[in-house]
MARTIBA-8052 format. One record per atom (N, C-alpha, C, O): x, y, z. Coordinates in steps of 0.001 Angstrom, whole numbers, padded with zeros to 6 digits, always signed. Example, Ala and Ser with C-alpha at 12.3 -4.5 7.8 and 13.67 -1.06 7.14 Angstrom:
BEGIN
+013190-005690+007800
+012300-004500+007800
+013200-003300+007800
+014236-003319+008465
+012850-002250+007080
+013670-001060+007140
+012900+000030+007870
+013409+001138+008039
//
This chain:
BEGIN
-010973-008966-018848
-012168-008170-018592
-012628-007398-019826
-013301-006371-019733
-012247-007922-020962
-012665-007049-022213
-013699-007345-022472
-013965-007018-023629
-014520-007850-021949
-016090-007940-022404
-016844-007151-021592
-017935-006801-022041
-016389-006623-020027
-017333-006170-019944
-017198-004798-020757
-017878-004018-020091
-016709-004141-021781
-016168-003387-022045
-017625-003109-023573
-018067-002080-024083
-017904-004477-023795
-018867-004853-024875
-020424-004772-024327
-021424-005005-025005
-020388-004395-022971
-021891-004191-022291
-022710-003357-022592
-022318-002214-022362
-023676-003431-023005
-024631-001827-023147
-024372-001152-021480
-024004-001714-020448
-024741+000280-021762
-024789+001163-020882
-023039+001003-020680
-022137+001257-021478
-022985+000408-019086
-021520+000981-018787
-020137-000359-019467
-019197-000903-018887
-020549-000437-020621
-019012-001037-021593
-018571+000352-021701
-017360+000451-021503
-019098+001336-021924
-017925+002833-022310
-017405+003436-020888
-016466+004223-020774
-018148+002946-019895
-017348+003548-018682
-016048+002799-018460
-014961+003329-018229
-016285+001555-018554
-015744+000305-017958
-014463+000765-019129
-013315+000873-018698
-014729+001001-020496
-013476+001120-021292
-012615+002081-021180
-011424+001992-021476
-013316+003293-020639
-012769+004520-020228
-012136+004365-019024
-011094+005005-018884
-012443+003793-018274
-011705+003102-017077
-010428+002722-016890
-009463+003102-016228
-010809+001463-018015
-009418+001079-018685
-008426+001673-018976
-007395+001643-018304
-008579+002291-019999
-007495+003736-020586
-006765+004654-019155
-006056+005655-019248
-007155+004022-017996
-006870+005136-017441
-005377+004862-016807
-005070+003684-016991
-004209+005716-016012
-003223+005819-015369
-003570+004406-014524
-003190+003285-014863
-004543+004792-013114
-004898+003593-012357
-004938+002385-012578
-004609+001622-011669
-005393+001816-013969
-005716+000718-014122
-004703+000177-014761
-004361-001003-014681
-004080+001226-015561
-002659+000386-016393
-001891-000230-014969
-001548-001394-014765
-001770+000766-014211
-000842+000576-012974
-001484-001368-012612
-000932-002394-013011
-002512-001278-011928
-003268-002689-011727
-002431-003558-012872
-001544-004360-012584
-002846-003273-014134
-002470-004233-015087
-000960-004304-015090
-000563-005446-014861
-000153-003554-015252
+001270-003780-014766
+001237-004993-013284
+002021-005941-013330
+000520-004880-012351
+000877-005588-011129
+000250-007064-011523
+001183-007843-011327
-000636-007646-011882
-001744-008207-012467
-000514-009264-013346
-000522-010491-013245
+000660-008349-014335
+001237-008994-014968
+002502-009745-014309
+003119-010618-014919
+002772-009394-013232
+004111-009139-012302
+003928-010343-011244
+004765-010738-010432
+002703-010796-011446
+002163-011687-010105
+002477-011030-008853
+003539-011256-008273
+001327-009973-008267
+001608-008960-007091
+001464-009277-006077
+002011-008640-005176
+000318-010883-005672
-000071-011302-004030
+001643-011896-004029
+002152-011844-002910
+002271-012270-004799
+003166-013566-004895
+004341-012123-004125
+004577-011966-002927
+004685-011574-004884
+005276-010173-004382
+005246-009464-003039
+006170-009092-002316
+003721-009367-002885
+003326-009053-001302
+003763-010060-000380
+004367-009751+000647
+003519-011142-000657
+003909-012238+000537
+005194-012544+000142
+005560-013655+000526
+005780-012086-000328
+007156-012343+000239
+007641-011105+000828
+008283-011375+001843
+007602-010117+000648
+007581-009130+001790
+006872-008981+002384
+006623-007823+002719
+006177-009960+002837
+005176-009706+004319
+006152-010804+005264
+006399-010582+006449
+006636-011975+004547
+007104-012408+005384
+008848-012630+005722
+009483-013221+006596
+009274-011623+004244
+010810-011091+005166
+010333-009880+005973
+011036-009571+006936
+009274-009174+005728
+009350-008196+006874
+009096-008149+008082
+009483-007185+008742
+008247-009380+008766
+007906-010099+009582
+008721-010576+010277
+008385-010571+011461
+009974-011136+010009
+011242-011816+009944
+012133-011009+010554
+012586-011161+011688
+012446-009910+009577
+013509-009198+009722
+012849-007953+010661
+013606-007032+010969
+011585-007924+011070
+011375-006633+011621
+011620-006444+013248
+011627-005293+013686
+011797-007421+014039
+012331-006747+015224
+013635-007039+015454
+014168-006382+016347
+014328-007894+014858
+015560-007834+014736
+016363-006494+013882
+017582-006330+013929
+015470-005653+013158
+015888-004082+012778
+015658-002930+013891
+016178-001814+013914
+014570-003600+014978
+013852-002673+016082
+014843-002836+017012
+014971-001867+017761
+015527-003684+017187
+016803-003845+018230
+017893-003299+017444
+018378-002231+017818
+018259-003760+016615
+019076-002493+016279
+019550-001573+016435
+020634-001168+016853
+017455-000666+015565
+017742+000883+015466
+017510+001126+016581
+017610+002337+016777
+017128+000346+017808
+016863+000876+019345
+018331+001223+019569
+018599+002421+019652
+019616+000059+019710
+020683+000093+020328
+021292+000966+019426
+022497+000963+019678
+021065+001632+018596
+022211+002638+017837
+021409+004037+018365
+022063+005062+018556
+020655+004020+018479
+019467+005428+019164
+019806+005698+020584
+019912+006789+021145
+019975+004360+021116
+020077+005041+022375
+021711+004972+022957
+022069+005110+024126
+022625+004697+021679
+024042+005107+022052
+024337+006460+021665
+025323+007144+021939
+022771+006875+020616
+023672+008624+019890
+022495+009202+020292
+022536+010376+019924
+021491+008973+020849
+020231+010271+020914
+020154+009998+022332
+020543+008968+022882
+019381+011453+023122
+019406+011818+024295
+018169+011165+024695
+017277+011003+023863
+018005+010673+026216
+016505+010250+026192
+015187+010972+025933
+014225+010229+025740
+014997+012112+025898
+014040+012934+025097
+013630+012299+023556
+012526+012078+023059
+014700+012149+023147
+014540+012173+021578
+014435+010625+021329
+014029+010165+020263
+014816+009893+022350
+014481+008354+022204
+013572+008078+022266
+013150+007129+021605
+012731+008857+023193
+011464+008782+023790
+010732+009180+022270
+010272+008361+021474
+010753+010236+022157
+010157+010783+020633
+010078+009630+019418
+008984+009345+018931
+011172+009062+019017
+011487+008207+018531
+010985+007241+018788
+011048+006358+017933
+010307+006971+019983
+009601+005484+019660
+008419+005691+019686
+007590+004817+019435
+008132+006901+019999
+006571+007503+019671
+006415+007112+018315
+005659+006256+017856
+007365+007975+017634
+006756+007771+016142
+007052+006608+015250
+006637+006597+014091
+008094+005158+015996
+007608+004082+015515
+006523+003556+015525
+006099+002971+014529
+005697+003668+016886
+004872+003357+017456
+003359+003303+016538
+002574+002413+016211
+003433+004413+016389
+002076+005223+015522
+002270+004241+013869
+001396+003894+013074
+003558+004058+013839
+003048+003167+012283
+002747+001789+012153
+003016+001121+011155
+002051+001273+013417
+001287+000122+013783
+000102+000568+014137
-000057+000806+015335
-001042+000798+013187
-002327+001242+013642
-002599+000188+015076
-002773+000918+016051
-002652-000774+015322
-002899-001742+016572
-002615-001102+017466
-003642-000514+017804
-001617-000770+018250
-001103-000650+018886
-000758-001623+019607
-001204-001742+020748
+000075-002469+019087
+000565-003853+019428
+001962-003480+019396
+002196-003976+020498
+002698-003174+019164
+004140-003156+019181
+004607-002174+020304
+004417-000976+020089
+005144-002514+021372
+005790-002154+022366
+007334-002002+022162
+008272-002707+022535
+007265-000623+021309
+009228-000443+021088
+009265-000102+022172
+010247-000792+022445
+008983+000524+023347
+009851+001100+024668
+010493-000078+025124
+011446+000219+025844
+010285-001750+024935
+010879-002903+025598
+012352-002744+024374
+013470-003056+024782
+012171-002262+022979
+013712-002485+022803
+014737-001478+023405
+015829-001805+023869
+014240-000200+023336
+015381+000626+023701
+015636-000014+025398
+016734-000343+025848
+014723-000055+025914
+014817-000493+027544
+016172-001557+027492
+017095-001467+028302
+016115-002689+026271
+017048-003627+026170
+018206-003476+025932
+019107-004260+026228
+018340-002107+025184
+019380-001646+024138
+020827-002199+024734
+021506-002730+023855
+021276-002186+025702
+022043-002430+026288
+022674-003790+025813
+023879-003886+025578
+021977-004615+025712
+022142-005958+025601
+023053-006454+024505
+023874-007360+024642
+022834-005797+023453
+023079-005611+022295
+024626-005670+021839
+025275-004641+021652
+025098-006817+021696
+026784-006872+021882
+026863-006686+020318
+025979-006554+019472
+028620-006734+020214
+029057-006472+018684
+028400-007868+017584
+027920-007649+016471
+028517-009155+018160
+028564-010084+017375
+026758-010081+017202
+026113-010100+016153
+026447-010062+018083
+024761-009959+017725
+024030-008903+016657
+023207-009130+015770
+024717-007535+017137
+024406-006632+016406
+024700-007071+014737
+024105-006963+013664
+025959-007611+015224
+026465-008179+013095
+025337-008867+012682
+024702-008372+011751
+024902-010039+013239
+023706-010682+013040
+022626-009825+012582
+022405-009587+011395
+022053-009433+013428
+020743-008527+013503
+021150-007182+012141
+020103-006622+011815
+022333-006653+011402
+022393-005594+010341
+022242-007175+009043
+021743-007033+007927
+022656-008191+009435
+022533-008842+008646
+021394-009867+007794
+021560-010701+006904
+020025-009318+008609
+019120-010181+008534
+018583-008329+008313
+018190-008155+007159
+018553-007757+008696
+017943-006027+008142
+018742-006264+006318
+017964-006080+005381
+019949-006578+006039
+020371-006563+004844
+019577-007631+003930
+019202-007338+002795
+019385-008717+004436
+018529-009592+003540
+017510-009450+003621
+016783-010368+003241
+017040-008479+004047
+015278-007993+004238
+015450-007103+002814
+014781-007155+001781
+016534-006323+003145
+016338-005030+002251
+016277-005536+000806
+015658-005036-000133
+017174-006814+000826
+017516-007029-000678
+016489-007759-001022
+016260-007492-002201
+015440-008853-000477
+014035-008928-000617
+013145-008193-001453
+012510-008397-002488
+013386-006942-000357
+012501-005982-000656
+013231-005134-002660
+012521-004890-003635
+014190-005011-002581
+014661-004208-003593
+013629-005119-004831
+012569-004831-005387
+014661-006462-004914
+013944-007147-005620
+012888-007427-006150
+012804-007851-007303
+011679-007182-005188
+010355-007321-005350
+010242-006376-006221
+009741-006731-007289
+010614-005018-006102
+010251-003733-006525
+010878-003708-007898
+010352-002915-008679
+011738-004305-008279
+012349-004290-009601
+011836-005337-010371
+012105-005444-011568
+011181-006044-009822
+010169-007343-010391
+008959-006242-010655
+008186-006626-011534
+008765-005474-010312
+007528-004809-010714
+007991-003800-011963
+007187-003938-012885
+008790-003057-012208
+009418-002761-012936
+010043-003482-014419
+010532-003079-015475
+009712-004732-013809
+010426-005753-015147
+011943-005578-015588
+012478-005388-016681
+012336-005696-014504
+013635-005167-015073
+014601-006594-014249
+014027-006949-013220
+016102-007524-014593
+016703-008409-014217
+017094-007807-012502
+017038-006631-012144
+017454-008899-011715
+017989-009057-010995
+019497-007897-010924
+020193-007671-011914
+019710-007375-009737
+021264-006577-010079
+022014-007665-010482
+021861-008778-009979
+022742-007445-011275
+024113-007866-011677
+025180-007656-011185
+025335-006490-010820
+026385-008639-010945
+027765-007632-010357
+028297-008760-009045
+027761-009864-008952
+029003-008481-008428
+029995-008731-007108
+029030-009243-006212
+028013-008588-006443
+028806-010026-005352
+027561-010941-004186
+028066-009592-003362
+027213-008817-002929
+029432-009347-003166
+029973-008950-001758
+030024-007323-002030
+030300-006581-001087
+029772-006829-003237
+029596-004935-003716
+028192-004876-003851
+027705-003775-004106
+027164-006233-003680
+025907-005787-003594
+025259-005994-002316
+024120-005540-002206
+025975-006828-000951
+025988-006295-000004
+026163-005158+000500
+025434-004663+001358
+027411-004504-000120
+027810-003006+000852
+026247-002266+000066
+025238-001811+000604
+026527-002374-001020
+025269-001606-001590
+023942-001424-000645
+023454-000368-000242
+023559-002602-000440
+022422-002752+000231
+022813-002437+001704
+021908-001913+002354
+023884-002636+002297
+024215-001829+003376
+024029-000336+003419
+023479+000254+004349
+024563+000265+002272
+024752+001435+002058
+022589+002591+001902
+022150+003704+002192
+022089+001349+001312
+020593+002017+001564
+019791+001873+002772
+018912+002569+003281
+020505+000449+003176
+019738+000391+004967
+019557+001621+005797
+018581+002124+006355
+021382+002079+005649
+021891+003202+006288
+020970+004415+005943
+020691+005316+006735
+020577+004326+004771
+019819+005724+004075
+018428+005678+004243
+017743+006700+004284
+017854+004232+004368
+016155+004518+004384
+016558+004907+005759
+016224+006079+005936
+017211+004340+006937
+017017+004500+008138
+016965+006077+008749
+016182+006637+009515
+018434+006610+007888
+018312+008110+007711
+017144+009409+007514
+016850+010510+007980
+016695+008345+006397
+015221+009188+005730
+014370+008993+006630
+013649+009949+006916
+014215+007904+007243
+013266+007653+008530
+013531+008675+009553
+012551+009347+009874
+015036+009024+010333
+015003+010056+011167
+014583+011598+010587
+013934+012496+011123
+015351+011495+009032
+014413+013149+008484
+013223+013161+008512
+012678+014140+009022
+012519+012213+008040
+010812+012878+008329
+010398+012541+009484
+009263+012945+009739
+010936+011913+010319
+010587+012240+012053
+011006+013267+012530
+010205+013850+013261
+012349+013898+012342
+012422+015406+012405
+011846+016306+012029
+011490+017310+012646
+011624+015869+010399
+010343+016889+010111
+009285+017097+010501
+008972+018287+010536
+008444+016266+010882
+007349+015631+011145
+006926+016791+012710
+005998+017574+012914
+008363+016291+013700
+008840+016696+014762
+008316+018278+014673
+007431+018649+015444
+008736+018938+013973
+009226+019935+013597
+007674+021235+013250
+007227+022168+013917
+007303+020666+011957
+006067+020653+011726
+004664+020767+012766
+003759+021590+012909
+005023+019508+013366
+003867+019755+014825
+004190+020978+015834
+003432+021935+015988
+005360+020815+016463
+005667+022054+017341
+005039+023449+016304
+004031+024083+016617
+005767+023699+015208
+005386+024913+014638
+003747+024597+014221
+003081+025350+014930
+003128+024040+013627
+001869+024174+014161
+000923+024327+015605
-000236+024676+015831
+001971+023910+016363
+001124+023792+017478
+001416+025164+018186
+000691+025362+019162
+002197+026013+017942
+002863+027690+017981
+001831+028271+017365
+000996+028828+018078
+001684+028271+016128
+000522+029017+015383
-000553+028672+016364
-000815+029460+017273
-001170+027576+016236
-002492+027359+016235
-002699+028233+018241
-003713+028831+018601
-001609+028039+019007
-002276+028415+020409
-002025+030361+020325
-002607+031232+020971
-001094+030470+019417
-001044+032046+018817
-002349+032764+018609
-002757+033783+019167
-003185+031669+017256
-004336+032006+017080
-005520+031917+017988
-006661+032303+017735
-005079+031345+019091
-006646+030589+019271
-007312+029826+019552
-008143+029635+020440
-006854+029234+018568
-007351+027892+017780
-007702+026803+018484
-008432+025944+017988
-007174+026710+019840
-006875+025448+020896
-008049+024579+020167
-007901+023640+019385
-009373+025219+020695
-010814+024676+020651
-011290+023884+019179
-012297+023176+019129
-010664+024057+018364
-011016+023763+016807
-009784+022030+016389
-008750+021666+015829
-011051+021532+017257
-010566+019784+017395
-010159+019711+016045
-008999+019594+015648
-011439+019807+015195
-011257+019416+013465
-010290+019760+012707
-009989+019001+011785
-009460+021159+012932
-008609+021725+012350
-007448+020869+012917
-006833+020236+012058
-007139+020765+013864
-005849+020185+014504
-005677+019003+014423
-004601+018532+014790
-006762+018136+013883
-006906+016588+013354
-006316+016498+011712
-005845+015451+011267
-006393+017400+011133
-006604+017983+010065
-005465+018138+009635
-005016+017589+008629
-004898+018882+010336
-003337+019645+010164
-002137+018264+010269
-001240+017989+009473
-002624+017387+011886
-002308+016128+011930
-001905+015489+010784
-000782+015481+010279
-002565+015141+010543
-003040+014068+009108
-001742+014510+008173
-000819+013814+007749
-002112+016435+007950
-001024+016688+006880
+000490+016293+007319
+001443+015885+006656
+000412+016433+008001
+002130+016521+009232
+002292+015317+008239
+002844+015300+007139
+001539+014128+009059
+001483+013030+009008
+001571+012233+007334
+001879+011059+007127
+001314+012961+006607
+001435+012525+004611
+002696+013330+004898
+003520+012454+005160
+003208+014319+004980
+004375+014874+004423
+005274+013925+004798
+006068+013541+003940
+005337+013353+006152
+006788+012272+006927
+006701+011148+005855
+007759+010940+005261
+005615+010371+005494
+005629+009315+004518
+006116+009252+003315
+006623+008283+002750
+005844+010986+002699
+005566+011016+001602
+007562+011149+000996
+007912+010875-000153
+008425+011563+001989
+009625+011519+001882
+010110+009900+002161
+011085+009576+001483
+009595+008901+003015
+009874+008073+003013
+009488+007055+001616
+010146+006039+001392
+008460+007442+000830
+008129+006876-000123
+008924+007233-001111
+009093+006383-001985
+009561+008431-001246
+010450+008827-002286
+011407+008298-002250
+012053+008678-003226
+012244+007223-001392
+013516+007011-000969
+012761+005772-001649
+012939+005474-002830
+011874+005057-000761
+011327+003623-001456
+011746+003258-002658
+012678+002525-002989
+010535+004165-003617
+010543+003926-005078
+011439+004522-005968
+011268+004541-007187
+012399+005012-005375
+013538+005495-006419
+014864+004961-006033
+015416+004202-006830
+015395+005230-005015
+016307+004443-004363
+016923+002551-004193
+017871+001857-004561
+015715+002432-003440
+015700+001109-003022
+015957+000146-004687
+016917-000590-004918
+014621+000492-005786
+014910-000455-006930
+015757+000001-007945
+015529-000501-009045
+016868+000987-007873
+017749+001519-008394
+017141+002110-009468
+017294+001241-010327
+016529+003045-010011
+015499+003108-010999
+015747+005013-010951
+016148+005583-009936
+015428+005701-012189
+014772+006829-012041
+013662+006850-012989
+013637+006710-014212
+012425+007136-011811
+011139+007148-012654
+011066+008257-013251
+012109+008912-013257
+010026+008764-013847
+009718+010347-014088
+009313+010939-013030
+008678+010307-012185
+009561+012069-012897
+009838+013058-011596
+008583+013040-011618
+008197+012883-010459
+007232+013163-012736
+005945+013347-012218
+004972+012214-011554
+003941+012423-010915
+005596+010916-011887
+005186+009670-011963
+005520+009711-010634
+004599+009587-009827
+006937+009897-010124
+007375+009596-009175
+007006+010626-007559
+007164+010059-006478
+006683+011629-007587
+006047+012047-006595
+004284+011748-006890
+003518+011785-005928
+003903+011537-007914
+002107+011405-007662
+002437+009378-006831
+001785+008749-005997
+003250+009150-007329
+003233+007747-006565
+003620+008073-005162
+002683+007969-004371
+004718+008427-004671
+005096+008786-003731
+003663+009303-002639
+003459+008845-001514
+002892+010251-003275
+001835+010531-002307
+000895+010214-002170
+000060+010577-001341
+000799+008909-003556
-000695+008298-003374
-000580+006930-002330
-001415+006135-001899
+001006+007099-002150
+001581+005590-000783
+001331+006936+000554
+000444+006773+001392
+002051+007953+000573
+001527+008429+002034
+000424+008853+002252
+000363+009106+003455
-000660+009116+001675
-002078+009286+001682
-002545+007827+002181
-002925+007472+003297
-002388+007094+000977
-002746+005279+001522
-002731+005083+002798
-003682+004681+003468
-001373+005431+003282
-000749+004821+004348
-001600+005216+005642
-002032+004402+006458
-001764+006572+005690
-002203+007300+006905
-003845+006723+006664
-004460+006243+007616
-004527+006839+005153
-005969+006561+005753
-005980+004648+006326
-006698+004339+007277
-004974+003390+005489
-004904+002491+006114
-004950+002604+007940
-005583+002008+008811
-004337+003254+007935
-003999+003468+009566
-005182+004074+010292
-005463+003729+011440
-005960+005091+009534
-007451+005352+010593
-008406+004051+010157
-008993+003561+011122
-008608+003542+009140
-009477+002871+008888
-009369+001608+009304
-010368+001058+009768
-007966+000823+009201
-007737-000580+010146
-007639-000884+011331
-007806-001986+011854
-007152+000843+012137
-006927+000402+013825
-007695-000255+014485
-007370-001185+015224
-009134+000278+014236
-010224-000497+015053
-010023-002290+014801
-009986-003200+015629
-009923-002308+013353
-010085-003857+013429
-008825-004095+013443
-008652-003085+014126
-007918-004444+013337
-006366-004495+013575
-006398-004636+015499
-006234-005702+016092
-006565-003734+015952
-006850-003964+017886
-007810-004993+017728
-007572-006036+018338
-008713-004942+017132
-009832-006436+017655
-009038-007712+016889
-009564-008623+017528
-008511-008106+016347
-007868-009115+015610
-007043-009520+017114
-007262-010469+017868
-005824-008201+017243
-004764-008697+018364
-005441-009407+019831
-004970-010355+020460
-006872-008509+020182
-007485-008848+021321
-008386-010238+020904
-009068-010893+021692
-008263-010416+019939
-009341-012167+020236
-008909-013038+020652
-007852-013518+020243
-009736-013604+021781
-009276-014831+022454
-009187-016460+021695
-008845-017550+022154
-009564-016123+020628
-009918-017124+019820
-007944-017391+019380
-007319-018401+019703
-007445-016379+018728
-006109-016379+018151
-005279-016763+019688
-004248-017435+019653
-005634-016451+020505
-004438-016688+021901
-003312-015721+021620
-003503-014570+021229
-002051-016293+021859
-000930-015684+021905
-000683-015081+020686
+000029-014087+020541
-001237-015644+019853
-000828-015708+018369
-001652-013919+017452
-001191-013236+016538
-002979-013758+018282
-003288-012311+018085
-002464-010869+017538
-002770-009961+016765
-001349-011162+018317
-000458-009741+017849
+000941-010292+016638
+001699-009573+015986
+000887-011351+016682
+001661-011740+015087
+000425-011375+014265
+000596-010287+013716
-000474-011791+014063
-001581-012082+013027
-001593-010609+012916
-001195-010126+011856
-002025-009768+013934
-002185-008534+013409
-001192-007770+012331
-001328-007339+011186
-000192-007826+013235
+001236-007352+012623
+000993-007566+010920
+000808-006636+010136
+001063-009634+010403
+000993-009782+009566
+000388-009089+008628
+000948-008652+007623
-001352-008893+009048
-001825-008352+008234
-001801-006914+007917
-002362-006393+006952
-001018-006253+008924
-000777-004700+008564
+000623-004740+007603
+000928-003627+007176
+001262-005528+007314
+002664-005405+007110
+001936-005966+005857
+002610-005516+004930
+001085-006588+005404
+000636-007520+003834
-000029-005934+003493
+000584-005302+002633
-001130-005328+004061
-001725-004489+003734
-000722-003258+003094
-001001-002547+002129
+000487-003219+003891
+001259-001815+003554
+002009-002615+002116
+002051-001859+001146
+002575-003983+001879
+003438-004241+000976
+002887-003951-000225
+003387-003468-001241
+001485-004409+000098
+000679-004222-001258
+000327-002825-002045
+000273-002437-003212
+000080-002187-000464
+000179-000553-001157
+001562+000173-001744
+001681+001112-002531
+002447-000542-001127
+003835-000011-001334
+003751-000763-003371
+003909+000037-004294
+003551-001959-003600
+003907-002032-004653
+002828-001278-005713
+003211-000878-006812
+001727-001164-005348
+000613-000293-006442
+001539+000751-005986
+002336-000070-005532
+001852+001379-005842
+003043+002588-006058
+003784+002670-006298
+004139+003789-006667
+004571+001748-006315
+005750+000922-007996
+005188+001040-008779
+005183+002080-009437
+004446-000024-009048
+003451-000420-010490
+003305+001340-011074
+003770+001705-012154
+002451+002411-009945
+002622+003239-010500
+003140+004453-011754
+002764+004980-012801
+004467+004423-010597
+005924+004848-011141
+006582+004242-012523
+007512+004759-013143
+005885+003021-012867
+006597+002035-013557
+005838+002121-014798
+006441+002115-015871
+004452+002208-014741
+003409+002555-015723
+003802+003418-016608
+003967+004401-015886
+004120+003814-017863
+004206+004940-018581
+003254+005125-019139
+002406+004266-019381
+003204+006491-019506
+001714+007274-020143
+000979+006611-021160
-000186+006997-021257
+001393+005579-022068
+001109+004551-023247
+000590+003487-022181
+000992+003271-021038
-000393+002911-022891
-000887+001308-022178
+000022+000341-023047
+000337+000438-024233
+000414-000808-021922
+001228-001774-021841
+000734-002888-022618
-000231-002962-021858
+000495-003921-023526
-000325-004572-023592
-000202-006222-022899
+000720-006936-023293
-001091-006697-021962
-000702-007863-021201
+000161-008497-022015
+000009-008598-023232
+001285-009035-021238
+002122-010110-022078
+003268-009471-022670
+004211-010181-023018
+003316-008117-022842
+004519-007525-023723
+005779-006983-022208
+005464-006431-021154
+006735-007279-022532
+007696-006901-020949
+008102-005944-021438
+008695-006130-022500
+007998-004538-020951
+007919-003256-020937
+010016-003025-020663
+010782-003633-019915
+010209-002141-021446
+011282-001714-021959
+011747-000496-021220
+011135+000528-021525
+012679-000373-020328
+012997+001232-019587
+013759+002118-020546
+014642+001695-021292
+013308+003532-020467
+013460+004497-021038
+015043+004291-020898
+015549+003255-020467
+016025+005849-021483
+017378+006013-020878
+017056+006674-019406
+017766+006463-018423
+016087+007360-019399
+015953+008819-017650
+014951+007648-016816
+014073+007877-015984
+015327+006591-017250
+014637+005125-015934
+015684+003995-015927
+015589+002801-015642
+016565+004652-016276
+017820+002976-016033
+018174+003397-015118
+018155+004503-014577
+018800+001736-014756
+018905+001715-013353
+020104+002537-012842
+021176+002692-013428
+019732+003041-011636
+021090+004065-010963
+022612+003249-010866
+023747+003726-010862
+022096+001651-010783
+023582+001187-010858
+024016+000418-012035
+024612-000632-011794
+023853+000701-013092
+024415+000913-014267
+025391+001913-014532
+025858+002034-015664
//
């Protein structure tokens, strides 16, 4: 695109453009081959995703009370703008859930995860882990355990947050002030992500970004995330409801919410991964010492 850069009028916007954080980020992904990236975590996540929903159903409803199960699938629920995914049928199942299956089902959540790591360290430019097949299993066992964790902290938080807003706001008043309480929503709603994104991009690709890199990425994925979610529901529900797709409606949807989030998830790598200098296409970018990998 360096010509349009040579345009009268906007070649100096278009170049100034360039120069910028955003676009290096693009050009980092651009170099990384990023649809190629997205679709493969669209379709281990596709794969591996209700076989993780049975799971985390049958481990939820052997340690949490039904209140909090109930809660808990509320707030899976909500991160399918569609509203196509019916978790109340896994916990309902939970039962079912024997030892040898369960091995199965952590084991197809483990080759999801390591999918996913991968992708993210492909954006990064950095090799494949190195080391033991069977110490980079536990490994990847060992973060399943932790995103899943981070998932119950910012549902606690999240949890947490609403009640105490919802204390203030009937304290004040406020009941009547729709806009404010949509508002406040929303924030609840970036803060729960915005911890889950921190675990993402630092964790998952073994990496330490820069602490500033790494929370402006972190919140430009839970911002993403929540406006993806007002802005696709409508069409995301009409996709699942066409009679045209048949049965096939609520995969398709799924798909395309799960392609939509991978992609945002990796422009928030790319982010993190970008350093303050522009990259120049073609050159494979070199990690600092305060960005090697955590398992080194």
């Amino acid at each position: 695109m360096d010509w349009l850069t040579r345009l009268p009028l906007i070649g100096p916007l278009v170049a100034k453009a360039m120069r910028t954080h955003a676009w290096r980020a693009y050009d980092t992904l651009d170099r990384v081959k990023w649809t190629r990236l997205a679709a493969a975590i669209t379709f281990s996540s596709f794969v591996a995703l209700f076989p993780l929903l049975t799971l985390g159903a049958a481990v939820a409803a052997s340690v949490l009370s039904d209140q909090q199960t109930k809660e808990l699938e509320r707030r899976v629920a909500e991160q399918v703008p569609s509203g196509a995914l019916d978790v109340g049928s896994f916990t309902d199942n939970a039962g079912t859930v024997g030892l040898v299956a369960g091995g199965l089902l952590l084991f197809t959540g483990i080759s999801w995860l390591g999918q996913l790591r991968e992708c993210l360290r492909a954006v990064w430019e950095v090799e494949e882990d190195p080391g033991n097949l069977l110490l980079l299993k536990v490994k990847d066992v060992t973060l399943l355990l932790g995103l899943g964790g981070v998932f119950l902290l910012s549902a606690g938080c999240s949890a947490f947050a609403s009640a105490a807003v919802g204390w203030v706001v009937k304290r004040a008043g406020l009941e009547g002030v729709g806009g404010l309480l949509t508002a406040l929503g929303f924030c609840i709603a970036v803060l729960a992500d915005f911890l889950l994104m921190l675990y993402v991009l630092s964790r998952l690709p073994g990496v330490h970004p820069e602490r500033r890199r790494l929370v402006t990425g972190a919140l430009l994925g839970a911002v993403g995330f929540e406006l993806l979610k007002l802005v696709l529901s409508g069409y995301l529900r009409g996709v699942a409801a066409r009679s045209m797709y048949g049965a096939f409606g609520t995969p398709i949807a799924l798909l395309l919410w799960i392609n939509f989030t991978a992609k945002l998830t990796l422009y928030c790598a790319a982010w993190t991964a970008t350093d303050g200098a522009a990259t120049r296409h073609g050159e494979k970018r070199e990690l600092s010492p305060s960005e090697g990998s955590a398992g080194s």
